[in-house]
FILO-559362 format. One line per field, with one value per atom (N, C-alpha, C): residue number from 1; residue in one letter; atom name; x, y, z. Coordinates in steps of 0.05 Angstrom, whole numbers, plus 5000, padded with zeros to 4 digits. Example, Ala and Ser with C-alpha at 12.3 -4.5 7.8 and 13.67 -1.06 7.14 Angstrom:
<nodes>
num [1; 1; 1; 2; 2; 2]
residuo [a; a; a; s; s; s]
atomo [N; CA; C; N; CA; C]
east [5264; 5246; 5264; 5257; 5273; 5258]
north [4886; 4910; 4934; 4955; 4979; 5001]
up [5156; 5156; 5156; 5142; 5143; 5157]
</nodes>
This chain:
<nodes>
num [1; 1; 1; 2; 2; 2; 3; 3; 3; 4; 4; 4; 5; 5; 5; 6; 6; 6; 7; 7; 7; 8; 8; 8; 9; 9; 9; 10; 10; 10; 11; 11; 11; 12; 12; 12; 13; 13; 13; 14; 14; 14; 15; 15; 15; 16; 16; 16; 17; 17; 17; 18; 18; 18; 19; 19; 19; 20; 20; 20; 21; 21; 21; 22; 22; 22; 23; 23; 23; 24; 24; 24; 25; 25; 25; 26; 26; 26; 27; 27; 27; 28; 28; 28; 29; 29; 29; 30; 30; 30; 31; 31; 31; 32; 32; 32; 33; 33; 33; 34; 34; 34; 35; 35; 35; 36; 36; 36; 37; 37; 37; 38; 38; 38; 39; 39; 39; 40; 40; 40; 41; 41; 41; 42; 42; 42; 43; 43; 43; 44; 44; 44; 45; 45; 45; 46; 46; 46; 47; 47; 47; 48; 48; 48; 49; 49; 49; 50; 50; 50; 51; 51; 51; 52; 52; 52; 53; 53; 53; 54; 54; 54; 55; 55; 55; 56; 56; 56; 57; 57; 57; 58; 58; 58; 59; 59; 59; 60; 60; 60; 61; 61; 61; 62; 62; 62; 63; 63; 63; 64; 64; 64; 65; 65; 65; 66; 66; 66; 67; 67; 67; 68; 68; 68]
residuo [x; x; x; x; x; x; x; x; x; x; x; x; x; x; x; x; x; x; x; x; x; x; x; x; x; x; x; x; x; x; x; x; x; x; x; x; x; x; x; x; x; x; x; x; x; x; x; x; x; x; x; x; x; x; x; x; x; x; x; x; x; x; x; x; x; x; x; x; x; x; x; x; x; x; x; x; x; x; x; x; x; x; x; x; x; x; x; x; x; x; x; x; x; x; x; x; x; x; x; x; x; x; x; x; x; x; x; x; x; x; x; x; x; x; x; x; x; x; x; x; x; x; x; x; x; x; x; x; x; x; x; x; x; x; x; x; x; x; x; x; x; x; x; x; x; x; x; x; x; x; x; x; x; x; x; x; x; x; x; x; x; x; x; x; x; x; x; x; x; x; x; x; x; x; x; x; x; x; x; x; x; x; x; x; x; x; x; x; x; x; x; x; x; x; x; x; x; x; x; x; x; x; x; x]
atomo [N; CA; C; N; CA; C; N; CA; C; N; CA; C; N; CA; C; N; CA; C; N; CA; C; N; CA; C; N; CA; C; N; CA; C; N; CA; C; N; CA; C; N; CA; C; N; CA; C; N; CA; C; N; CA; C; N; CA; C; N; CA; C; N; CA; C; N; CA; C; N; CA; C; N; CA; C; N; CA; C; N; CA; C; N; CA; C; N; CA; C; N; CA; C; N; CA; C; N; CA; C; N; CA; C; N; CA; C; N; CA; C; N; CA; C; N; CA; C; N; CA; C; N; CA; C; N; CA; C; N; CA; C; N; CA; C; N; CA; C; N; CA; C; N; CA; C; N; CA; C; N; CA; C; N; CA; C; N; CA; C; N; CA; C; N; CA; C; N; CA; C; N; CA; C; N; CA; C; N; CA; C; N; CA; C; N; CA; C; N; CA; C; N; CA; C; N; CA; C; N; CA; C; N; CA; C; N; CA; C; N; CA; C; N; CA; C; N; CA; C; N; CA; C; N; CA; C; N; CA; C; N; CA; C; N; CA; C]
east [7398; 7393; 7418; 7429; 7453; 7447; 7463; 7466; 7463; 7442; 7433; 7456; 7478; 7506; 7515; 7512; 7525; 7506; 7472; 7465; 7478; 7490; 7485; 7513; 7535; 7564; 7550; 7537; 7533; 7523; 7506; 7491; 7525; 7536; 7556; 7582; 7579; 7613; 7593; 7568; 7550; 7558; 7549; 7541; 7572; 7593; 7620; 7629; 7621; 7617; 7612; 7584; 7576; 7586; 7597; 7608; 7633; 7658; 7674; 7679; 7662; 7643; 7645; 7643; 7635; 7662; 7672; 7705; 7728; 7723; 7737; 7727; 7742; 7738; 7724; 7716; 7712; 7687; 7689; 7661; 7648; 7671; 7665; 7671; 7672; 7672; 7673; 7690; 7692; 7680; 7661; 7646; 7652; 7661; 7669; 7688; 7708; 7709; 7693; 7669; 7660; 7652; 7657; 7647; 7624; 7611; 7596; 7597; 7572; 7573; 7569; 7583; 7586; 7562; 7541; 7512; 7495; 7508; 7493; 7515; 7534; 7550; 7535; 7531; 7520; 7496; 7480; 7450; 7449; 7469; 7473; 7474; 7497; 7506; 7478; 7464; 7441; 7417; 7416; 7396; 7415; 7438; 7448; 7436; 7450; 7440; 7401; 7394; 7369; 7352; 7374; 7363; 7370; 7397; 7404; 7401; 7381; 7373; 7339; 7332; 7307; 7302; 7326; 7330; 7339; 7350; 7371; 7336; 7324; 7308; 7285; 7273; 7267; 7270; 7296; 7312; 7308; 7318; 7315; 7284; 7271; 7231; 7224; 7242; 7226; 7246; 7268; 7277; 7273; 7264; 7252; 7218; 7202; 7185; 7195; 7206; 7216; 7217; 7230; 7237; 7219; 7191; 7171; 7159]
north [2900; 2906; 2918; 2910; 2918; 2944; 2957; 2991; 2989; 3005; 3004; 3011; 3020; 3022; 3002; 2979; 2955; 2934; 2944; 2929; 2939; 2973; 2974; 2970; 2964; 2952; 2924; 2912; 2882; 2889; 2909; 2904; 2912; 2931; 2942; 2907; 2909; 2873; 2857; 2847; 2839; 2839; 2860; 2871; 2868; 2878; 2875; 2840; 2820; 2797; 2788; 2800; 2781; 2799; 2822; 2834; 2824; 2823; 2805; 2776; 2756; 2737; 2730; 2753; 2753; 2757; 2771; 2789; 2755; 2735; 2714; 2695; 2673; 2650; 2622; 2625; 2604; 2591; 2569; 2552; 2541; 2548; 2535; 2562; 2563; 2576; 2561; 2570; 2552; 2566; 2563; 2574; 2555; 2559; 2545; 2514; 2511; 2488; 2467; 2485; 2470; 2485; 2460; 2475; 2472; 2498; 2498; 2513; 2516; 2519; 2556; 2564; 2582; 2605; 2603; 2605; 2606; 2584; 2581; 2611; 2610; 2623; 2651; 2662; 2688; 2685; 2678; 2677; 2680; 2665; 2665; 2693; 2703; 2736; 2749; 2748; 2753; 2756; 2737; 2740; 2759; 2759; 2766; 2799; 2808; 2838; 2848; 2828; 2838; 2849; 2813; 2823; 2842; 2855; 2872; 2896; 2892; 2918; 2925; 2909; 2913; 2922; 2905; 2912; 2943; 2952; 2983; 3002; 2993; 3006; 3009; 2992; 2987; 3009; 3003; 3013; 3046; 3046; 3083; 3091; 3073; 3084; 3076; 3067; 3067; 3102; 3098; 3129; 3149; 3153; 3176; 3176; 3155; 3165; 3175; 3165; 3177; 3195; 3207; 3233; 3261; 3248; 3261; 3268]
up [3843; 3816; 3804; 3775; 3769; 3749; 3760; 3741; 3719; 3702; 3674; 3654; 3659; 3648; 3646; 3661; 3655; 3632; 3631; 3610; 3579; 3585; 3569; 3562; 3574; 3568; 3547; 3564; 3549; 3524; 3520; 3488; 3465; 3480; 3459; 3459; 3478; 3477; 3462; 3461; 3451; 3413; 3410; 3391; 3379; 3390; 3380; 3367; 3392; 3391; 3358; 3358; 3339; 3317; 3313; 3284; 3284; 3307; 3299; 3289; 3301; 3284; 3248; 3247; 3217; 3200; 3217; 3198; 3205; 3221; 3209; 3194; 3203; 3179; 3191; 3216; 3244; 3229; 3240; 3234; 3249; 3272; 3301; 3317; 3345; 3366; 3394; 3415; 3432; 3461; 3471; 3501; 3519; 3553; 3575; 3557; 3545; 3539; 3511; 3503; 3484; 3452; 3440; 3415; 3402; 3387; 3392; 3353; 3338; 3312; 3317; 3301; 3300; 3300; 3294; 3285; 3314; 3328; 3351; 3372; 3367; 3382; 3377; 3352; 3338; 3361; 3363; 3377; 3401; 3417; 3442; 3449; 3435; 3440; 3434; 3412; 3401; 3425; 3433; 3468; 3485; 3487; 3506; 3505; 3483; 3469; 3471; 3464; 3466; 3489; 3510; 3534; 3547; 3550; 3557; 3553; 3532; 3518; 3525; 3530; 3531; 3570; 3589; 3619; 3609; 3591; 3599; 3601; 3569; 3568; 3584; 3609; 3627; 3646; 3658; 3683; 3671; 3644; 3643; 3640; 3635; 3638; 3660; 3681; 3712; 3713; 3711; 3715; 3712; 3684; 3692; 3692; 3703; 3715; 3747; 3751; 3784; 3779; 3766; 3757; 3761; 3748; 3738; 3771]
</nodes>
């Protein structure tokens, strides 16, 4: 199971992702080799964040019920 610090690295590169996104002029975006519409690139990151966000928040409500 990977450290809830690291989901929560992904929501913030994430989240950086898709605000830099916006501050150019791209219409395209290129992932492994391909291009891909820019829109779709936004979304991808978009799951990425959510999911990572919803595992952090997870991992810290199994924690501190241990806790308890």
């Amino acid at each position: 199971m990977r450290n809830k610090n690291w989901d929560l690295a992904f929501v913030i590169i994430g989240i950086l992702n898709i605000a830099f996104s916006f501050a150019g002029n791209n219409t395209i975006e290129v992932i492994f080799g391909f291009e891909i519409n820019i829109w779709t690139y936004r979304t991808i990151w978009g799951f990425i964040v959510i999911g990572s966000f919803l595992s952090y928040r997870k991992k810290k409500k199994l924690e501190l019920e241990a806790n308890d």
